[in-house]
C-alpha positions in Angstrom: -111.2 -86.6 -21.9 -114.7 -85.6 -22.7 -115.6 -85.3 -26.6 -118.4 -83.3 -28.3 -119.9 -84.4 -31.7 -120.4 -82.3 -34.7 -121.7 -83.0 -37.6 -119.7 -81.0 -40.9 -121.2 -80.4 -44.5 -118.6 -81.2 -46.9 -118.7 -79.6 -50.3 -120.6 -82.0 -51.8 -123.2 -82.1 -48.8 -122.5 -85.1 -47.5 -122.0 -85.0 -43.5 -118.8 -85.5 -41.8 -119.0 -87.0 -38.2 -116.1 -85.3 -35.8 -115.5 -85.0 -32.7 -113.8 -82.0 -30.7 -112.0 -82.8 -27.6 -110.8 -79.8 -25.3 -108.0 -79.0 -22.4 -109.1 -79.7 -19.1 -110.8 -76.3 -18.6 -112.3 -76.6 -22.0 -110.3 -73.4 -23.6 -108.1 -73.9 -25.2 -105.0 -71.8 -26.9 -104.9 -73.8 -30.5 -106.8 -75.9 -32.4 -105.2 -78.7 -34.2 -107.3 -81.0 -36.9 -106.3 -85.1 -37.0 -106.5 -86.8 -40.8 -106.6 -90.7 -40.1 -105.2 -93.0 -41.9 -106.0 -94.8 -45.4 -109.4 -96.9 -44.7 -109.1 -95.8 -41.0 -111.2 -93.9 -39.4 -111.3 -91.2 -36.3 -112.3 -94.1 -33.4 -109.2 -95.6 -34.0 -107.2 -96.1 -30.7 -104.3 -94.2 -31.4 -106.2 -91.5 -33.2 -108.0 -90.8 -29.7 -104.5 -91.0 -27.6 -103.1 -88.7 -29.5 -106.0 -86.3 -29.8 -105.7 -87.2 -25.8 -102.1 -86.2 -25.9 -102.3 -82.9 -27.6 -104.9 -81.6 -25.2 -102.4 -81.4 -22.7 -100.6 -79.0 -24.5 -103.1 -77.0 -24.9 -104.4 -77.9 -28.3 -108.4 -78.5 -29.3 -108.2 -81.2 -31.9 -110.4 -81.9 -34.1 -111.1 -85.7 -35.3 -113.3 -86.7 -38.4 -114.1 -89.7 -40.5 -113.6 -88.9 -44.1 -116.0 -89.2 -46.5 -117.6 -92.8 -46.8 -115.9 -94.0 -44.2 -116.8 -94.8 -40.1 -119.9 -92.4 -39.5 -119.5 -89.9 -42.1 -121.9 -90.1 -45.4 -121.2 -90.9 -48.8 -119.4 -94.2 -50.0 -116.1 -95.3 -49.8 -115.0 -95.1 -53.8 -116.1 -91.4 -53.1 -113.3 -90.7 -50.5 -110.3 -90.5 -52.9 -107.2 -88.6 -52.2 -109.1 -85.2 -53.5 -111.8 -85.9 -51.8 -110.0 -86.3 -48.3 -108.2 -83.1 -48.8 -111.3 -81.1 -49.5 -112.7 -82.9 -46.8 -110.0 -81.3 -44.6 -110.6 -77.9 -46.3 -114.2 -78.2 -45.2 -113.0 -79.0 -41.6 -111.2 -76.1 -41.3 -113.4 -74.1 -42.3 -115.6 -75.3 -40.3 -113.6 -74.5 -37.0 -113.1 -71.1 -38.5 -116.0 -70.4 -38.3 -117.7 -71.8 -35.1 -114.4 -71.4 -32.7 -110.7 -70.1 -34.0 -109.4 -71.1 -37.4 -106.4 -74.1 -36.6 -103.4 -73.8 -36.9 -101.7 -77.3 -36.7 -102.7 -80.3 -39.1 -101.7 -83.7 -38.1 -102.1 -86.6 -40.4 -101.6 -90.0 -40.0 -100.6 -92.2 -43.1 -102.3 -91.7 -46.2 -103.7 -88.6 -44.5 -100.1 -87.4 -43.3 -99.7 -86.7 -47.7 -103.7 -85.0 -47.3 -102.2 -82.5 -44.5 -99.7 -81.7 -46.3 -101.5 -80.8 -49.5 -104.3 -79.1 -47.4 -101.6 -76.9 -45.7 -100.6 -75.7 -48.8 -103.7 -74.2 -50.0 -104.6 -72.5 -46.0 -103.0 -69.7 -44.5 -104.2 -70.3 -41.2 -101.8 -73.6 -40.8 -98.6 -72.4 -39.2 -97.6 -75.8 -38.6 -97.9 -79.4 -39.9 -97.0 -83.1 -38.7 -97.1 -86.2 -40.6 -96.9 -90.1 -39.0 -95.6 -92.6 -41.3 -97.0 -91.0 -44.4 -95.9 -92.2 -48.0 -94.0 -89.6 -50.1 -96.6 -89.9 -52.7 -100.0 -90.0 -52.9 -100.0 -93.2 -54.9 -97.8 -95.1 -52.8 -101.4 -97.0 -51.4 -102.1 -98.0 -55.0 -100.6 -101.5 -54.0 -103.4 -102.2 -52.0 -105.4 -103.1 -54.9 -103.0 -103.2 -57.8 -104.1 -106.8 -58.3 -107.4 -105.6 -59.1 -106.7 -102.5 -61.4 -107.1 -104.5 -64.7 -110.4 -105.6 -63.4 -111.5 -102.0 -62.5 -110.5 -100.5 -65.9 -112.7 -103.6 -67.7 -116.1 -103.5 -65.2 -115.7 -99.7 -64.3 -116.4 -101.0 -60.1 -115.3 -103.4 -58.4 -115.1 -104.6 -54.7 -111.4 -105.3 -53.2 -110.2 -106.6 -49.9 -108.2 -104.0 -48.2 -107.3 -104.4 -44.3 -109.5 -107.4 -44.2 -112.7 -105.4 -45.1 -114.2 -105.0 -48.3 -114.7 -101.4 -50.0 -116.2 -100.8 -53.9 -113.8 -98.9 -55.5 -114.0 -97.3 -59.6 -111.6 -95.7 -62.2 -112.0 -92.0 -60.6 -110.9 -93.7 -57.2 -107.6 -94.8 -58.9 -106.9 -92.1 -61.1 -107.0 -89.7 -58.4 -104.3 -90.6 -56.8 -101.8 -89.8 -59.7 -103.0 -86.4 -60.1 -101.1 -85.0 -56.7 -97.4 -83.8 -57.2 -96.4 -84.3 -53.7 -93.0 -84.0 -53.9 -93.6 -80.6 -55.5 -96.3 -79.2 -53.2 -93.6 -80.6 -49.7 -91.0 -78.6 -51.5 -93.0 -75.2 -51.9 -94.7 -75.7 -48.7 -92.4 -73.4 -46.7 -93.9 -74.6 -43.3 -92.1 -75.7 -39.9 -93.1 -79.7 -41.1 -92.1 -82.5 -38.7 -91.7 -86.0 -40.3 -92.7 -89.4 -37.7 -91.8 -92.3 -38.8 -91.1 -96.3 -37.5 -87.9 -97.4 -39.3 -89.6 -101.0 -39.7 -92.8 -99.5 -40.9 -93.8 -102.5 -43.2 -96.7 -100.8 -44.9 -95.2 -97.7 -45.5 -91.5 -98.0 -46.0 -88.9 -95.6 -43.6 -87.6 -94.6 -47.2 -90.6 -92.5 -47.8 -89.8 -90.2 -44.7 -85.9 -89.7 -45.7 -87.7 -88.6 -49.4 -90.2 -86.1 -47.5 -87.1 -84.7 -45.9 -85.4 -84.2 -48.8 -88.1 -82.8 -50.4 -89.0 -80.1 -47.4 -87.5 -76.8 -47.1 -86.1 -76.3 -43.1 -87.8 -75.6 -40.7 -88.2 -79.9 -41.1 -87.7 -82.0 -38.2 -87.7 -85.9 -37.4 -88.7 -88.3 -35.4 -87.7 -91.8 -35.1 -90.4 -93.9 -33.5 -88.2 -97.0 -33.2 -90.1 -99.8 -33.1 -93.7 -98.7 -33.5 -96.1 -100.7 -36.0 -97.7 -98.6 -38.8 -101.1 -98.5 -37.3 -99.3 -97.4 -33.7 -101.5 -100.5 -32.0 -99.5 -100.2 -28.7 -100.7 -97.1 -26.5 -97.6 -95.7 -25.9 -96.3 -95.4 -29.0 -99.7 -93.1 -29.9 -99.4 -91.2 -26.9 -96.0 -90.7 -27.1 -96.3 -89.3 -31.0 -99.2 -86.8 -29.3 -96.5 -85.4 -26.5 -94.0 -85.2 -29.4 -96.0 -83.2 -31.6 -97.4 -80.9 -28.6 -93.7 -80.0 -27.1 -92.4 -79.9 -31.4 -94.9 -77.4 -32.2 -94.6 -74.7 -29.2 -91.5 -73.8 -31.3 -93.5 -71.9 -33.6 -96.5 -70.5 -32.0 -96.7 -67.2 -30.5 -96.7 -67.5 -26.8 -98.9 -64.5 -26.5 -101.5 -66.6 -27.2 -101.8 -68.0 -23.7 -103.8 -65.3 -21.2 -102.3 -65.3 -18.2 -103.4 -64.0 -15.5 -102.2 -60.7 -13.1 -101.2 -61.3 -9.5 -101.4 -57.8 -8.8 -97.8 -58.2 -6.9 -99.5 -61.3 -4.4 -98.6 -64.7 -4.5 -101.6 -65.9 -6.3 -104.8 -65.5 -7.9 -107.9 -67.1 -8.9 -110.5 -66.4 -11.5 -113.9 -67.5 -12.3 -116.5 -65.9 -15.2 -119.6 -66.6 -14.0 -121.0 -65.9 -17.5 -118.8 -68.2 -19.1 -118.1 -71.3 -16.6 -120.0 -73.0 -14.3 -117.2 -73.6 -11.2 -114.2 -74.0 -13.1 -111.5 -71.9 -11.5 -108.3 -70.8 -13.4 -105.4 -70.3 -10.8 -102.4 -68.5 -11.6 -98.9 -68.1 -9.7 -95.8 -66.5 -10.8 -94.8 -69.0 -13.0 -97.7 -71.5 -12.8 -101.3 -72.0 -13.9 -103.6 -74.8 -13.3 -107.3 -75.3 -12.9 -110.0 -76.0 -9.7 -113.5 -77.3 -10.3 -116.2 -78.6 -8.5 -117.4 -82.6 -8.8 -120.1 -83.1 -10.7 -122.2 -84.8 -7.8 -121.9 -81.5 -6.4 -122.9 -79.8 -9.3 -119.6 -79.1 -10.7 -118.1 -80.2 -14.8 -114.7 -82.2 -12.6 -112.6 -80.4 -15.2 -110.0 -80.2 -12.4 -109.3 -80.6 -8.6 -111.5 -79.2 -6.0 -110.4 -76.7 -3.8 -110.1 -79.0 -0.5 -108.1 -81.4 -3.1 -106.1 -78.9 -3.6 -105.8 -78.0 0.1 -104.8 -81.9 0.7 -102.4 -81.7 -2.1 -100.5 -78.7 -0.2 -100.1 -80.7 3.1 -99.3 -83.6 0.8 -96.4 -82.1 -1.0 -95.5 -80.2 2.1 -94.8 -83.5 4.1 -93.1 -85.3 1.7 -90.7 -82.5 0.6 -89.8 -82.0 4.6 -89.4 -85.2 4.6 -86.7 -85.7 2.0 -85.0 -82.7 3.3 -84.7 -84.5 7.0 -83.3 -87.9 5.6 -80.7 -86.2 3.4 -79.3 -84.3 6.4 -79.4 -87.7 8.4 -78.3 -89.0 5.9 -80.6 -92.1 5.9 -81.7 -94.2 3.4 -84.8 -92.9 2.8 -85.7 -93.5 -1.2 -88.7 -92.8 -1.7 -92.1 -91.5 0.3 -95.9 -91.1 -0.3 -98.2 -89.3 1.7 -101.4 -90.4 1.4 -104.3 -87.6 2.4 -108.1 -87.9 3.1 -110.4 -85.1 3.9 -113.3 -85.4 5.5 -115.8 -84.0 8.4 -116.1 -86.4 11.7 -118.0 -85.5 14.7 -115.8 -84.4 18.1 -117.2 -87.5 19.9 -115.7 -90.4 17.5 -112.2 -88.4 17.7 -112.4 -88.7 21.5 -112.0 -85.2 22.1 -113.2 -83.8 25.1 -115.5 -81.4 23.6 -118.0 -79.0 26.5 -120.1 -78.9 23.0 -120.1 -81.7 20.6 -119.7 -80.4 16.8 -118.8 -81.7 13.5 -114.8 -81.2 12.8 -112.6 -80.9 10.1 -109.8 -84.2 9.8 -107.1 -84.7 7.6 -105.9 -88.0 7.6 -102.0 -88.3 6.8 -100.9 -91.7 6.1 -97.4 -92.4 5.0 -95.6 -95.0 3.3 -91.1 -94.8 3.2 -89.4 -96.9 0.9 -85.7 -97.5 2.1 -83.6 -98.9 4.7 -84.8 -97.7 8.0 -85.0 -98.9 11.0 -88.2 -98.6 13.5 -86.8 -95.6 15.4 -86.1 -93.8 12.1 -89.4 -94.8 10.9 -91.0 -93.4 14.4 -88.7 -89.9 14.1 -89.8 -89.2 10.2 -93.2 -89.7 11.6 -92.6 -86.9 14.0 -91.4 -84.8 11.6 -94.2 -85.2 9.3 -95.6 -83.6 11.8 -93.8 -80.5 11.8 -93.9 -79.6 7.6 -94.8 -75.5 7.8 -98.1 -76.6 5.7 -99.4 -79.0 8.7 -98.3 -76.4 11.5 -100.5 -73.7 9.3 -103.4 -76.2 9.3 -103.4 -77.0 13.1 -102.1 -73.2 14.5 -104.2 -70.1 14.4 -104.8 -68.9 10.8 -106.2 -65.3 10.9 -107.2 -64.5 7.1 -108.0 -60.9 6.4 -110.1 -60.3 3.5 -110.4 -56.7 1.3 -112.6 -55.8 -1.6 -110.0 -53.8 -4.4 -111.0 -52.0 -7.6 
């Protein structure tokens, strides 16, 4: 997953380092925007896997470092609960006006309570999805309670939070009281889905069962067993990404994914010249997916090449005709891979006898079975590899008959 860095004024001029990541063929049909969590910032691993994650469903997300914190300007006693929310504002805004205004807002933690609030004020968010976020804003208070006295006597002070200091002053703690969040989840009157570990020691489960009860339906949940806070294990992350990406299809407007006319044929592929470089969109009936070039060949590699794609037919082909042999043998045949390589080899290495001598097309077709079989049923699914209707198109005349329409 390729990224691109942007750099986003906030309202108080202070830059905001993001980073967009894109579907495969770089267009996508939603844009989502990610609020880390509470001294976090948008490097974190489980930030990126579930950026990764949501990609495949279609979504450009957005990632960002609030204020004062990773890349983004400005100091950390700066980046108080407001402060994150208008940060998010500015985000948005920013999106709306460079690509398409988003639509889903994902926060993770203390910034699960910042996409809520955000939400609330943007009529562009149809959607909203929280991970193990506090049911109010204060709740992080108890990071440095021990060290509110000292604040309110010296004005600044420095506190240890996650093992790394920060400077934080009487605005920083005052802010966070000044959010009604139980009021602003009731009113928000948005499909809201609620993730949260039921062992979640820095943000107890207790806090998602009071979101629920404070959101109007549509309101889901989703239990993410035994996940840590932070989501340190990869596939908990990815699996809260694929979660949110099936959750929200619910509630956007399908419409919004151009597919393409066959024109009554079986398929059909599309390229804008002005637009993409090779990147192919290919739709069937039912199905789309997307050819590119390599990029040693000049290509961006946002999907297979065509001859992968040619591979990947004789590929699926054999194994399918396989499995469809064995069952009406009714041998033990569990599981197969077919194992293709493409490539050009000259007549004379094949030991073809060949009056002229030229370069040839080869597919190489190795196979692997997994099951009990014995060496003749080995030898006969070898044959029959052989005889898929993909492989008998590849080595029988092909006569294609091409036609310019309007």
């Amino acid at each position: 997953m390729e990224s691109t860095q942007l750099n986003i004024h906030n309202e108080k001029g202070h830059i905001l380092q993001a980073y967009l990541e894109l579907p495969a063929n770089q267009k996508p049909h939603y844009f989502a925007v990610f609020a880390h969590c509470f001294t976090c910032n948008s490097t974190f691993s489980a930030v990126k896997n579930i950026s990764r994650a949501l990609t495949s469903h279609g979504f450009g997300v957005l990632r960002f470092d609030f204020t004062g914190l990773g890349r983004s300007e400005g100091v950390f006693s700066e980046s108080h609960f407001s402060a994150n929310v208008n940060d998010l504002l500015a985000v948005n805004n920013y999106l709306k006006q460079h690509y398409k205004a988003p639509s889903l807002l994902v926060g993770h933690s203390l910034g699960g309570a910042a996409v809520i609030v955000a939400a609330s004020k943007l009529e562009n968010i149809k959607a909203v999805a929280t991970i193990g976020a506090p049911a109010s804003v204060n709740h992080v208070t108890h990071l440095f309670s021990h060290s509110i006295d000292e604040i309110k006597e010296k004005g600044e002070v420095e506190v240890n939070i996650g093992g790394r200091p920060f400077k934080i002053d009487k605005e920083f703690v005052a802010d966070f009281s000044k959010i009604d969040l139980p009021s602003i989840t009731k009113n928000l009157r948005k499909p809201l889905l609620i993730m949260h570990a039921p062992f979640d020691n820095i943000v107890a489960i207790t806090n998602a069962e009071k979101l629920y009860h404070y959101a109007h339906h549509p309101k889901s949940f989703i239990s993410l067993d035994d996940a840590n806070h932070l989501l340190s294990n990869s596939k908990d992350s990815l699996y809260v990404g694929n979660m949110i990406g099936t959750w929200v299809q619910r509630y956007f407007n399908k419409n919004d994914n151009k597919i393409l006319d066959i024109n009554g044929e079986q398929l059909v592929a599309h390229l804008n010249l002005l637009e993409d470089n090779f990147t192919t969109t290919i739709q069937t009936k039912k199905h789309d997916f997307i050819a590119d070039e390599p990029e040693n060949v000049g290509g961006d590699d946002f999907g297979p090449s065509p001859y992968d794609f040619l591979s990947a037919g004789l590929a699926a082909c054999t194994v399918m005709t396989l499995k469809l042999y064995a069952q009406r043998k009714k041998w033990d045949l569990q599981e197969v891979f077919a194992y293709i390589t493409y490539s050009k080899k000259h007549s004379e290495d094949l030991i073809l006898n060949e009056s002229n001598p030229t370069q040839i097309d080869h597919l190489q077709k190795r196979l692997k079975f997994v099951g009990n079989l014995d060496k003749k049923q080995q030898a006969r699914l070898i044959e029959i590899a052989s005889k898929c209707p993909v492989h008998k198109t590849l080595t029988t005349k092909t006569i294609i008959e091409t036609e310019l329409i309007d």
